[in-house]
Every structure is written in structure tokens, then in C-alpha cells.
N, CA, C and O atoms as CSV, one atom per row, in Angstrom:
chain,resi,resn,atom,element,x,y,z
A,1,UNK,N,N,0.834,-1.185,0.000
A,1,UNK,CA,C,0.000,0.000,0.000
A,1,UNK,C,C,0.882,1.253,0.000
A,1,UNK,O,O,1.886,1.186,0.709
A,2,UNK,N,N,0.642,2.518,-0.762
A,2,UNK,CA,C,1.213,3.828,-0.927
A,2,UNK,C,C,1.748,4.319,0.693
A,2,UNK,O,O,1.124,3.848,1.644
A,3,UNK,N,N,2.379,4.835,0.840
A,3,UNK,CA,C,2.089,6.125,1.949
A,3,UNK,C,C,2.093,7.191,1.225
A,3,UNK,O,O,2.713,7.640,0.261
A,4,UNK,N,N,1.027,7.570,2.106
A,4,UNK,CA,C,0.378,9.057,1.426
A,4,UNK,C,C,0.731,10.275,2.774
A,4,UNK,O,O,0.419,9.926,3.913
A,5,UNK,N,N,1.291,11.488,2.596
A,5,UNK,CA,C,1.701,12.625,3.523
A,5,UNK,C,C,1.481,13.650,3.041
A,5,UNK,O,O,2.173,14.083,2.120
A,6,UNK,N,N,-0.042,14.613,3.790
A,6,UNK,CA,C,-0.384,15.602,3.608
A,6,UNK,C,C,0.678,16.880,3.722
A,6,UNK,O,O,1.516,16.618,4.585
A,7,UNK,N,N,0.860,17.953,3.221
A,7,UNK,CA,C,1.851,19.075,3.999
A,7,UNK,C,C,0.919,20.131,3.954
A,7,UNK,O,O,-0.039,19.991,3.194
A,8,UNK,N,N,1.019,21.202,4.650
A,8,UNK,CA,C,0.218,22.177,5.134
A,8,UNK,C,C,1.070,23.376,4.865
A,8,UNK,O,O,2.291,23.302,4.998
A,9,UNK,N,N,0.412,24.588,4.453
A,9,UNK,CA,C,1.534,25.960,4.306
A,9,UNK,C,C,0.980,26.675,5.686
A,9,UNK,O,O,1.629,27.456,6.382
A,10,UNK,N,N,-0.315,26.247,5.909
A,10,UNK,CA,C,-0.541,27.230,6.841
A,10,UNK,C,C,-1.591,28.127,6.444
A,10,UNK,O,O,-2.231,28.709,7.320
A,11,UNK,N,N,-1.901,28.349,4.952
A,11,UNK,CA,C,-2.936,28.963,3.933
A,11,UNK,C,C,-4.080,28.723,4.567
A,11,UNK,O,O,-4.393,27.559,4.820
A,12,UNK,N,N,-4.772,29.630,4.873
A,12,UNK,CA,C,-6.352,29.461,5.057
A,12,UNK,C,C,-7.345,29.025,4.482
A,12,UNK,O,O,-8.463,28.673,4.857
A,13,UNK,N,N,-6.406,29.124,2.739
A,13,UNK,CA,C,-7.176,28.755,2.051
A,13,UNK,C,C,-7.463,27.061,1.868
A,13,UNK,O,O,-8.361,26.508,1.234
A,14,UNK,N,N,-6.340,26.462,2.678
A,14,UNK,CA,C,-6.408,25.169,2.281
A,14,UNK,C,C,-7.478,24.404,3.056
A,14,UNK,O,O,-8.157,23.450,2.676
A,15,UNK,N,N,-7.474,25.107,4.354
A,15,UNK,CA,C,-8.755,24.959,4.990
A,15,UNK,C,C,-10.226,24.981,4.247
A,15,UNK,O,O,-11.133,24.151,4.176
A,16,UNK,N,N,-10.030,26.427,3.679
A,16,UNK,CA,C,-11.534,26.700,3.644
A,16,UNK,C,C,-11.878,25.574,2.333
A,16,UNK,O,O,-12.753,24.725,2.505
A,17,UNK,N,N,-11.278,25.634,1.306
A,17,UNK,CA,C,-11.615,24.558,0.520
A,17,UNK,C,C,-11.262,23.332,0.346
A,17,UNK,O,O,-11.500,22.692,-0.677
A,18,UNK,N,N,-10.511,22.802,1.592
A,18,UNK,CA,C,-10.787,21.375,1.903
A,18,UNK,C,C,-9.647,20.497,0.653
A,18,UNK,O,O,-9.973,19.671,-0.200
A,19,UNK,N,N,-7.730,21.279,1.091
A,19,UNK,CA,C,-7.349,20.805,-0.007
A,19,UNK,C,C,-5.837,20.657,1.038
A,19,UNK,O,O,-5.736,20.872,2.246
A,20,UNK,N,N,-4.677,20.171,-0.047
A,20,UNK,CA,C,-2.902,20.393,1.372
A,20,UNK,C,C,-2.250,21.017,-0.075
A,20,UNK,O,O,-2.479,20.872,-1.276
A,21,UNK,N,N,-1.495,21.641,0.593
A,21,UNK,CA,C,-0.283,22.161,-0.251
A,21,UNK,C,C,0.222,21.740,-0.891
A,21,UNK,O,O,0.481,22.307,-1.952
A,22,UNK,N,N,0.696,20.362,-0.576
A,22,UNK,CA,C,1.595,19.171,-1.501
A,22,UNK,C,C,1.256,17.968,-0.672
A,22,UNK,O,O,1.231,18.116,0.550
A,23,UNK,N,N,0.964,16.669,-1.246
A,23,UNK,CA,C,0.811,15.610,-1.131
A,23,UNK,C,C,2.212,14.549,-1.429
A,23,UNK,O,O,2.427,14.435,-2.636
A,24,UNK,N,N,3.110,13.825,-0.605
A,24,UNK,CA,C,3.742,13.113,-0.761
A,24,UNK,C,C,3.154,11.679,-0.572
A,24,UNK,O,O,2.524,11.119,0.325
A,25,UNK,N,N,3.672,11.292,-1.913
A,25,UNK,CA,C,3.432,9.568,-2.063
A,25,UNK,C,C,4.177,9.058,-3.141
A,25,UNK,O,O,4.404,9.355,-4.314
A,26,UNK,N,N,4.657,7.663,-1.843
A,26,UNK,CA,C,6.427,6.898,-2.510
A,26,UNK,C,C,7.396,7.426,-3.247
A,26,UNK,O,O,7.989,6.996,-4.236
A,27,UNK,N,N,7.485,8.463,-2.609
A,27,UNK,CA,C,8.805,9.733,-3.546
A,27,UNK,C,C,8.439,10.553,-4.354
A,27,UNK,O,O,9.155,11.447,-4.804
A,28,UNK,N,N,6.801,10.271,-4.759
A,28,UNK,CA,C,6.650,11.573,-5.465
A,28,UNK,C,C,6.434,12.860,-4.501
A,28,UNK,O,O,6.528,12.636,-3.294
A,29,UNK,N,N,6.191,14.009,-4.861
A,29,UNK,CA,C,6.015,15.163,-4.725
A,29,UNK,C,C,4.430,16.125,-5.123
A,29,UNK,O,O,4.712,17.190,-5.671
A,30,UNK,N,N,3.591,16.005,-5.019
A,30,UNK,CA,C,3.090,16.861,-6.117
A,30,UNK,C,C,2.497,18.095,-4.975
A,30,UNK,O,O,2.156,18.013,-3.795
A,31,UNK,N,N,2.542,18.913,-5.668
A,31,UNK,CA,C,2.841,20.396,-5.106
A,31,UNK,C,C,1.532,21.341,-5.754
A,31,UNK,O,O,1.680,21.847,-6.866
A,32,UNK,N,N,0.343,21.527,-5.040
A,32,UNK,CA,C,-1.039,22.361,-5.339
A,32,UNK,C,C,-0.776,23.609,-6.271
A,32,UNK,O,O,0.291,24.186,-6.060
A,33,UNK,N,N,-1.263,23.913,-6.873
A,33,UNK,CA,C,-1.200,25.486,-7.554
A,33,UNK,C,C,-0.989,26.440,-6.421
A,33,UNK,O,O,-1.867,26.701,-5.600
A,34,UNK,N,N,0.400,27.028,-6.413
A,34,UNK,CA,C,0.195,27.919,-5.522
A,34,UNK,C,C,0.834,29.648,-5.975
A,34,UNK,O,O,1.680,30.167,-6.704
A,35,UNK,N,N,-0.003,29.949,-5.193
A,35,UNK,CA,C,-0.072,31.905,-5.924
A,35,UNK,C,C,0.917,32.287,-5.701
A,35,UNK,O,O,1.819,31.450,-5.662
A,36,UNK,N,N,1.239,33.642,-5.456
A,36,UNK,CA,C,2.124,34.594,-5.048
A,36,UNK,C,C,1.603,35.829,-3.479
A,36,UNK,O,O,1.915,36.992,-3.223
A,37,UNK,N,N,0.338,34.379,-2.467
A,37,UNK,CA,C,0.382,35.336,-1.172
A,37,UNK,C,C,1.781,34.453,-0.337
A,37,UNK,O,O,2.297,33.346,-0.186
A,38,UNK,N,N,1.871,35.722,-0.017
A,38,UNK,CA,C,2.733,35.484,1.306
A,38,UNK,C,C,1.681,35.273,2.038
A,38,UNK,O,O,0.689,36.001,2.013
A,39,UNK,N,N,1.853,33.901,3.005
A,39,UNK,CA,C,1.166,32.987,3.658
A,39,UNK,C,C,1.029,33.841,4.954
A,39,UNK,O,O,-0.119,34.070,5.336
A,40,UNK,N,N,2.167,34.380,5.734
A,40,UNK,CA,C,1.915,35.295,6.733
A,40,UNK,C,C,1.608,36.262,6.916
A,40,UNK,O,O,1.260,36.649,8.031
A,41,UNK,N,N,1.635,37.018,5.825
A,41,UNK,CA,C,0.912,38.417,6.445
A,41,UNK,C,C,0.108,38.287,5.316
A,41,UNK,O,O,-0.394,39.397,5.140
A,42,UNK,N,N,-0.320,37.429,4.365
A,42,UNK,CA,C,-1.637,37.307,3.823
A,42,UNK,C,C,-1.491,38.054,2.927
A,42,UNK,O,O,-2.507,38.104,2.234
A,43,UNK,N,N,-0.621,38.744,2.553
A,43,UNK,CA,C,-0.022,40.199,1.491
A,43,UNK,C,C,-0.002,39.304,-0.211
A,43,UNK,O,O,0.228,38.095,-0.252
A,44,UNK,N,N,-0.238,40.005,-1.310
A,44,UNK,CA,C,0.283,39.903,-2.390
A,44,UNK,C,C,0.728,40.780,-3.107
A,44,UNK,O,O,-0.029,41.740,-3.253
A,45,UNK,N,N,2.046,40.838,-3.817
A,45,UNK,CA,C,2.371,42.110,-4.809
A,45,UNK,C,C,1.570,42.183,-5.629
A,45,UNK,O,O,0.546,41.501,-5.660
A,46,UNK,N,N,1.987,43.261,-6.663
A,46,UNK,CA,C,0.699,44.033,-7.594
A,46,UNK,C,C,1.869,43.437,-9.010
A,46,UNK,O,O,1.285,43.259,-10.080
A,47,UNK,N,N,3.003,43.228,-9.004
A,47,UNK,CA,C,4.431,42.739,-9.878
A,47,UNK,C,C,3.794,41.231,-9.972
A,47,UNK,O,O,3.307,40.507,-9.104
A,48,UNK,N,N,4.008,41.043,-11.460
A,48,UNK,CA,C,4.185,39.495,-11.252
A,48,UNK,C,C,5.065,38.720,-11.027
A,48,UNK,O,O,4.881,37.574,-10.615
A,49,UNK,N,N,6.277,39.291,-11.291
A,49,UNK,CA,C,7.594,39.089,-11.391
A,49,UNK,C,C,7.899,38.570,-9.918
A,49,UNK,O,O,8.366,37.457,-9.678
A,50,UNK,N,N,7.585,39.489,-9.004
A,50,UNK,CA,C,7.404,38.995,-7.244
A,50,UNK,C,C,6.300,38.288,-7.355
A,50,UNK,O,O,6.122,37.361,-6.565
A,51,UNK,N,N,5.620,38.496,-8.064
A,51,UNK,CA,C,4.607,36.745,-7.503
A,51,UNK,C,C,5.215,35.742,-7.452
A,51,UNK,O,O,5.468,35.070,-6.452
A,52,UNK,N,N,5.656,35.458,-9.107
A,52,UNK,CA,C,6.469,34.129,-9.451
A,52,UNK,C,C,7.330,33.799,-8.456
A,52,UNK,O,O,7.416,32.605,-8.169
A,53,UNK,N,N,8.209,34.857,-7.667
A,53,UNK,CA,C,9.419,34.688,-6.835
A,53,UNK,C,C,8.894,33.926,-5.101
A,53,UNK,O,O,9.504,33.072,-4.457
A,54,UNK,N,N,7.231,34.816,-4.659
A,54,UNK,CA,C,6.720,34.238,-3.577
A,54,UNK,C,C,6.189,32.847,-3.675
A,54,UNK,O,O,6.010,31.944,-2.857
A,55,UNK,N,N,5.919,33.043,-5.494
A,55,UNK,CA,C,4.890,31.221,-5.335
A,55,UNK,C,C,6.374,30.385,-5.726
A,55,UNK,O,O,6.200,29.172,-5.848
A,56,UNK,N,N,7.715,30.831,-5.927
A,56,UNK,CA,C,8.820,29.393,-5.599
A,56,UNK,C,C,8.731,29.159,-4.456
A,56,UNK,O,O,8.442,28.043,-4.023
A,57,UNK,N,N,9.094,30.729,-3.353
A,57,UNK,CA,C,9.195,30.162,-1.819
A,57,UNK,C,C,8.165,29.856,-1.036
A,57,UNK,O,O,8.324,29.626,0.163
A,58,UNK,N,N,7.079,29.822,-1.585
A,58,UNK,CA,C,5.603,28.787,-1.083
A,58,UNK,C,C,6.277,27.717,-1.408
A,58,UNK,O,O,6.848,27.154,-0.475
A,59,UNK,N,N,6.418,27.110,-2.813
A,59,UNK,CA,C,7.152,25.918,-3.372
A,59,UNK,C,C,8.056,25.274,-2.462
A,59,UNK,O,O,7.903,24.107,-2.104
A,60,UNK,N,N,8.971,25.996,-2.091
A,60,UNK,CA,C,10.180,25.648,-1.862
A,60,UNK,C,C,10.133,25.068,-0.551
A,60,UNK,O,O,10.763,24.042,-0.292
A,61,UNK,N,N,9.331,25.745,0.399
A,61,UNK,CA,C,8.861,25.544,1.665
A,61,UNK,C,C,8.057,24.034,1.424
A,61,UNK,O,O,8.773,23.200,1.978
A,62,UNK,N,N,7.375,23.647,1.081
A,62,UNK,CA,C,6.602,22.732,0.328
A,62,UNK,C,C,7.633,21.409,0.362
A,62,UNK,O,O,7.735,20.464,1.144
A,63,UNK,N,N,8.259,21.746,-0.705
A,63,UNK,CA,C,8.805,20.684,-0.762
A,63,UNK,C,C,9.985,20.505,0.180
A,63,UNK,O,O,10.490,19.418,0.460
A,64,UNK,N,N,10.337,21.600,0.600
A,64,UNK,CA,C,11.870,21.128,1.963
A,64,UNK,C,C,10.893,20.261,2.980
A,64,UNK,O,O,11.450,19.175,3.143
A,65,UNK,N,N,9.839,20.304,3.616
A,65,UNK,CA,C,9.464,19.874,4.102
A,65,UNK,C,C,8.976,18.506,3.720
A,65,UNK,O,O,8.451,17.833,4.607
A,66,UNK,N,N,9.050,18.168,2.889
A,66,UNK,CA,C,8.633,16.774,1.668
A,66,UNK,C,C,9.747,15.914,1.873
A,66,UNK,O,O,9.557,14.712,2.054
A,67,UNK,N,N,11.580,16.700,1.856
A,67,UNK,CA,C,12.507,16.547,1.869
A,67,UNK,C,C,12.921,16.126,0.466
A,67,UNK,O,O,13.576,15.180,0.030
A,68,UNK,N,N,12.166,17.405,-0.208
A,68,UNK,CA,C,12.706,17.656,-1.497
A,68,UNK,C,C,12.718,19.263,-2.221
A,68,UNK,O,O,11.868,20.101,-1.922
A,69,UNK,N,N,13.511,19.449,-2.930
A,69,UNK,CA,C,13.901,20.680,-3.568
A,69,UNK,C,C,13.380,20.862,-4.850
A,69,UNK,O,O,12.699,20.029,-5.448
A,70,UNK,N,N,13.816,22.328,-5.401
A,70,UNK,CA,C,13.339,22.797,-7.027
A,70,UNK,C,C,14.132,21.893,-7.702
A,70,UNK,O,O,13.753,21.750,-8.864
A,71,UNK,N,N,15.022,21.280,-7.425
A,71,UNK,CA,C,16.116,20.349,-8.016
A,71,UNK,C,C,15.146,18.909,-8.619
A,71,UNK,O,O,14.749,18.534,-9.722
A,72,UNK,N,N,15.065,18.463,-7.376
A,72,UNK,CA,C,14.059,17.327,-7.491
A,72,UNK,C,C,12.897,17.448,-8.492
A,72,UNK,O,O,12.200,16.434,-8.454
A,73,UNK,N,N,12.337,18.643,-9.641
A,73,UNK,CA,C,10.789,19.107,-10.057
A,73,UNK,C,C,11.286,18.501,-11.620
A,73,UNK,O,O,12.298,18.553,-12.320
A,74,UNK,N,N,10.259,18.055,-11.674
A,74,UNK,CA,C,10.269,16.923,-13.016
A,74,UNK,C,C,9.170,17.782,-13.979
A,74,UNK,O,O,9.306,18.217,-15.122
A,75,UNK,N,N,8.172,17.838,-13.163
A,75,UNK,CA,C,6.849,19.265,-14.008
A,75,UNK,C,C,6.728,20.000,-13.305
A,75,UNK,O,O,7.054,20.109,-12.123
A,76,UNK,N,N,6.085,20.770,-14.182
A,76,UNK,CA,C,5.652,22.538,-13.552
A,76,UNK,C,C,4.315,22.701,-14.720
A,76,UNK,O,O,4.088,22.052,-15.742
A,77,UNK,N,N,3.815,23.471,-14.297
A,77,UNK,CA,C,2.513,24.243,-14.873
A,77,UNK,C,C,2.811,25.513,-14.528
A,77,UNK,O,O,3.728,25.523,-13.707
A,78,UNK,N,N,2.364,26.737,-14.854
A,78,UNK,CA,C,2.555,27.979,-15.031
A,78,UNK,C,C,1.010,28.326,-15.528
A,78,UNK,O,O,0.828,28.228,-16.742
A,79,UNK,N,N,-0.107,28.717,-14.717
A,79,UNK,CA,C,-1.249,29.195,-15.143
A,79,UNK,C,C,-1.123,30.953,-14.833
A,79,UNK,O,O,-0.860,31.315,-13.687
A,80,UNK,N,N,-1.261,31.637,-15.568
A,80,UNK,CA,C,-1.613,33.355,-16.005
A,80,UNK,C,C,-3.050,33.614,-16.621
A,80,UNK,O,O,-3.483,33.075,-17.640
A,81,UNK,N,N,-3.861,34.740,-15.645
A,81,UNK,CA,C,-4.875,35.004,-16.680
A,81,UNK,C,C,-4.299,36.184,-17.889
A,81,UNK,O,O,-4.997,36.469,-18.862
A,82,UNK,N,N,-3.330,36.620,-17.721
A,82,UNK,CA,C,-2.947,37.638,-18.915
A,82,UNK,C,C,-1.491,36.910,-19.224
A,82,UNK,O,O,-0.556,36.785,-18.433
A,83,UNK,N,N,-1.565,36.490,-20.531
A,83,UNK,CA,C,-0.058,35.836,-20.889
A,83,UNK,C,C,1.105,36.793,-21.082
A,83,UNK,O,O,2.217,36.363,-21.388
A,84,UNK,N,N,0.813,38.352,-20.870
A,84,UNK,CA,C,1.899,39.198,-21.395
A,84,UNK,C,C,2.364,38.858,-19.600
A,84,UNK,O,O,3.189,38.020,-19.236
A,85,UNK,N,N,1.863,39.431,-19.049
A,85,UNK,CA,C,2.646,38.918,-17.510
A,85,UNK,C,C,3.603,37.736,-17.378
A,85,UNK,O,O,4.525,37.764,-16.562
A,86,UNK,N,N,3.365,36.629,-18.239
A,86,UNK,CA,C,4.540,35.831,-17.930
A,86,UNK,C,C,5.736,36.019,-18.616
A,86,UNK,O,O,6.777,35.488,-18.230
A,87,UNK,N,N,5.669,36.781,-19.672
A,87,UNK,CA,C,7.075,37.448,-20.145
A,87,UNK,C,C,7.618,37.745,-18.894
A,87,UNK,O,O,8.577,37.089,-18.488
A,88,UNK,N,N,6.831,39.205,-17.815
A,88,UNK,CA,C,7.997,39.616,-17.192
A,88,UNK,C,C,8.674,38.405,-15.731
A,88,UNK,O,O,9.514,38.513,-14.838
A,89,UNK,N,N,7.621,37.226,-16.251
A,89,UNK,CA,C,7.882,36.324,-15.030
A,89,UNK,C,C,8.722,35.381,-15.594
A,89,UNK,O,O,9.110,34.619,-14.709
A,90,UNK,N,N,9.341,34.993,-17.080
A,90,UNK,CA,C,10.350,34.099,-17.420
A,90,UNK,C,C,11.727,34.312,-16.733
A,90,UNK,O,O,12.356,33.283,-16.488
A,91,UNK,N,N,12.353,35.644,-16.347
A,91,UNK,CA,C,13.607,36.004,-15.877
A,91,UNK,C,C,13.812,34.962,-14.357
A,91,UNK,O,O,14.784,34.317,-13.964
A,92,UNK,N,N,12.605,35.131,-13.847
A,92,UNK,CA,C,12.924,34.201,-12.423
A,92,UNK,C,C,12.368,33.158,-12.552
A,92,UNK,O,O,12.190,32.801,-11.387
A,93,UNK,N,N,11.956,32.397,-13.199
A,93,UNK,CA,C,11.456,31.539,-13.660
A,93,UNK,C,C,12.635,30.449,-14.086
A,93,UNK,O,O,12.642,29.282,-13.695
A,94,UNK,N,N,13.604,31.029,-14.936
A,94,UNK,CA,C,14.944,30.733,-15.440
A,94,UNK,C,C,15.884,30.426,-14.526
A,94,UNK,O,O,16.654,29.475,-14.394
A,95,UNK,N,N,15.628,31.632,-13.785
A,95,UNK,CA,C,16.774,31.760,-12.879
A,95,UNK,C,C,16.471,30.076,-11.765
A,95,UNK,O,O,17.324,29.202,-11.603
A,96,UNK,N,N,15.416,30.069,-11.327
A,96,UNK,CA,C,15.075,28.797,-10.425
A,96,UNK,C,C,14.829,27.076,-11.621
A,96,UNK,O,O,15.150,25.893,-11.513
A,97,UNK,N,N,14.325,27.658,-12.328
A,97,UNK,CA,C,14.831,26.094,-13.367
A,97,UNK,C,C,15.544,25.695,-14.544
A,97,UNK,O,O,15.523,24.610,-15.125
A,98,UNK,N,N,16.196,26.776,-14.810
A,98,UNK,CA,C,17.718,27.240,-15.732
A,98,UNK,C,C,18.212,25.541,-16.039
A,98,UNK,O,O,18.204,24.821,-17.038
A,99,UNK,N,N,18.713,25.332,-14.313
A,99,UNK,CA,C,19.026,24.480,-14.417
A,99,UNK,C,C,18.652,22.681,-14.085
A,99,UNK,O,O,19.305,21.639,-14.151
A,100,UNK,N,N,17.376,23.015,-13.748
A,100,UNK,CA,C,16.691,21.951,-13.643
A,100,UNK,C,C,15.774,21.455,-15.157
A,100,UNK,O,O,15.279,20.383,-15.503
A,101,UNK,N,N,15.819,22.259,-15.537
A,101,UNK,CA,C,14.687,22.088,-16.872
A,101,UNK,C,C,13.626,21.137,-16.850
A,101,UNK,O,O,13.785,20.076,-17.453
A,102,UNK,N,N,12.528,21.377,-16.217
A,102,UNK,CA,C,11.569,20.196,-15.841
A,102,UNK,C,C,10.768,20.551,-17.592
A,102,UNK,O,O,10.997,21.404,-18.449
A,103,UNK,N,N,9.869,19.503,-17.499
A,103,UNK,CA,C,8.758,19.556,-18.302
A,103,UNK,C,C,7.599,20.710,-18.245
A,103,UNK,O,O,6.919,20.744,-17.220
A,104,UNK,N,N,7.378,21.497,-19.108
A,104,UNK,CA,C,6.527,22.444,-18.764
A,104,UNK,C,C,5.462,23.084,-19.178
A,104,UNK,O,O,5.773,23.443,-20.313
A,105,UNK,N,N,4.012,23.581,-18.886
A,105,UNK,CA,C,3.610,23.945,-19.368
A,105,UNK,C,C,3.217,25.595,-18.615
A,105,UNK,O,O,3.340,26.029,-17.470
A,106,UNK,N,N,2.642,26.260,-20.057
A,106,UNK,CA,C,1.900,27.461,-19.529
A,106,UNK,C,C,0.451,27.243,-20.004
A,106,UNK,O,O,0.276,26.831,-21.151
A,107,UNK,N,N,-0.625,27.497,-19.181
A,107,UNK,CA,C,-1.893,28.257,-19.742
A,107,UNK,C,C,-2.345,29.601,-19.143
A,107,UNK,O,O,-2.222,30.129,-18.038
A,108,UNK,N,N,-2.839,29.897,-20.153
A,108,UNK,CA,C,-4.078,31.150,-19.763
A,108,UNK,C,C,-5.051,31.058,-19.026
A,108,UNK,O,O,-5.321,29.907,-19.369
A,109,UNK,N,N,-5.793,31.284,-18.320
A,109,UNK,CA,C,-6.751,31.052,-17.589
A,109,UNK,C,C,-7.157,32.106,-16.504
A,109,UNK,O,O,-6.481,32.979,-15.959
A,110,UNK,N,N,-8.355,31.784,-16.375
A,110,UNK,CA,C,-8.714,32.926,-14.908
A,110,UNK,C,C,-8.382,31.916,-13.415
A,110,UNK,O,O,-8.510,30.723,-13.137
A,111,UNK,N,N,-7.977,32.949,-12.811
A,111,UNK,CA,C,-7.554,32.533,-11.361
A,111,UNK,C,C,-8.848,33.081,-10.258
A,111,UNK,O,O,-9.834,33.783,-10.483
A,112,UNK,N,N,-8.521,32.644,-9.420
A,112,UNK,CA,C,-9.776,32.617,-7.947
A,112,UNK,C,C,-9.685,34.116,-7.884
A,112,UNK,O,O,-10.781,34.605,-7.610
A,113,UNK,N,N,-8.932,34.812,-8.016
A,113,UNK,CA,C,-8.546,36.255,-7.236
A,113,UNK,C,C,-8.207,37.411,-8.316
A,113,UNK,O,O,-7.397,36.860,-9.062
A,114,UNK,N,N,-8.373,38.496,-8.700
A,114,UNK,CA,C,-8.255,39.228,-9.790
A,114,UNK,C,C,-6.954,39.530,-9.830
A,114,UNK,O,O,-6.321,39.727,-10.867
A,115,UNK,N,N,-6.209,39.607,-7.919
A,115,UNK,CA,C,-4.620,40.287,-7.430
A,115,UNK,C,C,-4.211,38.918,-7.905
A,115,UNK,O,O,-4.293,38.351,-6.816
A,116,UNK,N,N,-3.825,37.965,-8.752
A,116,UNK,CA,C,-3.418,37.099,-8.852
A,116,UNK,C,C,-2.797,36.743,-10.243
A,116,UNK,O,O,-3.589,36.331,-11.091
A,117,UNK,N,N,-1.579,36.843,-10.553
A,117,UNK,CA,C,-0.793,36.807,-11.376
A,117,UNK,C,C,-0.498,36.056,-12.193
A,117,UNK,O,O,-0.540,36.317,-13.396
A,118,UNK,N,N,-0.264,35.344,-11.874
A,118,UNK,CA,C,0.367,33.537,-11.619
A,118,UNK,C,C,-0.200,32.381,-10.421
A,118,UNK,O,O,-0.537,32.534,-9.247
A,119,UNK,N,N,-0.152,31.546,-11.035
A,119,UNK,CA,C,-0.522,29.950,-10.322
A,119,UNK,C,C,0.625,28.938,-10.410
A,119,UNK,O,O,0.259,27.905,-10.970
A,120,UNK,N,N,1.686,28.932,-10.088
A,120,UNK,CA,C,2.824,27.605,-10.365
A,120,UNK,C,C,2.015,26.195,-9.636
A,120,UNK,O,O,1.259,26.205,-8.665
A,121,UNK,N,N,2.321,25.384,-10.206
A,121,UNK,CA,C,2.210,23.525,-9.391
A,121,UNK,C,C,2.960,22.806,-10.370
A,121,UNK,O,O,2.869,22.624,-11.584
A,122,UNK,N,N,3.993,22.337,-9.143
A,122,UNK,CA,C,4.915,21.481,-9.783
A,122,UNK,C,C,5.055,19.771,-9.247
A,122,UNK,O,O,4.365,19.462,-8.276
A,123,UNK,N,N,5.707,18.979,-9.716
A,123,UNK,CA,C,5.589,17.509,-9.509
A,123,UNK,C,C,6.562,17.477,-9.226
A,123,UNK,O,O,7.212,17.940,-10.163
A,124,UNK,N,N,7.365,17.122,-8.224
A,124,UNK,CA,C,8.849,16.439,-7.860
A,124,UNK,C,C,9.020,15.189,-7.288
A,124,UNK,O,O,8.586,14.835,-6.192
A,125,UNK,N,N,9.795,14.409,-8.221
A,125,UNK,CA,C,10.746,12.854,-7.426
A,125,UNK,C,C,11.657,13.324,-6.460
A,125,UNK,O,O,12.505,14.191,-6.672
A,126,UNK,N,N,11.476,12.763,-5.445
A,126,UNK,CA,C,12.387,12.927,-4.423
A,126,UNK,C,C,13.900,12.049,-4.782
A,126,UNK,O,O,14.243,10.913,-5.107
A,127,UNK,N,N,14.576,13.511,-4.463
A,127,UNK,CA,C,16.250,12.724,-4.446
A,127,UNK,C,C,16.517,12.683,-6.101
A,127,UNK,O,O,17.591,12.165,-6.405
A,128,UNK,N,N,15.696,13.152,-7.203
A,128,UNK,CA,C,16.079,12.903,-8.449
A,128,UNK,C,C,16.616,13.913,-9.133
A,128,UNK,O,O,16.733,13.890,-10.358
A,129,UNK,N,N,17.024,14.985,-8.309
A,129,UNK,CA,C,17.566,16.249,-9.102
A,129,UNK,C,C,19.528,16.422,-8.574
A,129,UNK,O,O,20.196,17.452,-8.480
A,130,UNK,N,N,19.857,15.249,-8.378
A,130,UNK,CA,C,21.449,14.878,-8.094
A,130,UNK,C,C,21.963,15.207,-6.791
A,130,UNK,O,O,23.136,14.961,-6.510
């Protein structure tokens, strides 16, 4: 049988709609769509560019606690309701999987929140990024 391990950011939101941050099972990773709030003071920039940068260290938090890294990310998704915004979000985008080069996609789409930029969710094998 799997083991299955909920992780929690702490998001209110995961509460209110009845969901976890990232789910670990047998080394995978998979990691919820997550925005660009800062989880503690509930804040989001108006930049997407700092979104992209808050929804890695949502990520990142995520998966250290998984006892896995951006290293370890095999996919990614990238949801934007305006696609010119992810132009200015490729620079850090690069910069965090430059060298990982996972599989990737972008869509367009509307998000829960209008302040909402970006949506990253990524998939990581544990221990598979060297």
C-alpha cells in the first residue's frame, strides 16, 4: 500500500476549501497550484515578477518539508490570466529552473482572485535532481 503525507503551508485557504499544499506519495512530490500570497501576512504584490518569486518560496517551503527541492521538479505548470505577464515572469522563472529544466507547461486562464498573477504547481521525485 502507498504512503500518502499531507503538507500544510498554513494557507487558510487550504482549509476553507478542503485541499494540502503538496501531497507526498512513494517519492513523489506533487505540489497544489500555488499563488504569489505570502502565507503570513496574507499580502500579495501588484508585480508578477514577485509573484512568481513568492509562489517558488511557497514551493520551496513545500517541498523542503517533503525533503525535497526545485532540483528534485520533473513538471511545472505555469497558469496566467494575462499571458503578457509571464514574459515579465520568465527572468525568475529561469533563474530557479535554468538548471533543472523540468517539463513544462503554460496556460491562460482565470484565477480565484483578480490580485493574482500567476498559479505555479509542480511535480517532484524525491532525491532525483542529483
Amino acid at each position: 500500500m502507498a504512503s500518502r503525507r499531507p503538507i500544510s503551508s498554513g494557507s487558510p485557504f487550504e482549509e476553507e476549501i478542503g485541499y494540502s499544499r503538496a501531497v507526498v506519495v512513494d517519492g513523489w512530490v506533487f505540489v497544489s497550484g500555488t499563488t504569489g500570497f505570502d502565507y503570513t501576512t496574507m499580502t500579495i504584490s501588484d508585480d508578477p515578477a514577485e509573484q512568481a518569486r513568492q509562489c517558488l518560496r511557497n514551493i520551496e517551503a513545500a517541498l523542503a518539508e517533503a525533503g525535497s527541492s526545485l532540483a528534485d521538479v520533473v513538471r511545472v505548470r505555469y497558469l496566467v490570466p494575462d499571458p503578457a505577464d509571464f514574459e515579465r515572469c520568465k527572468p525568475v522563472l529561469r533563474e530557479h529552473f535554468g538548471g533543472v529544466r523540468p517539463a513544462a507547461t503554460m496556460l491562460s486562464c482565470g484565477l480565484a482572485d483578480p490580485r493574482m498573477r500567476i498559479e505555479i504547481e509542480v511535480t517532484a521525485r524525491i532525491g532525483s535532481g542529483g
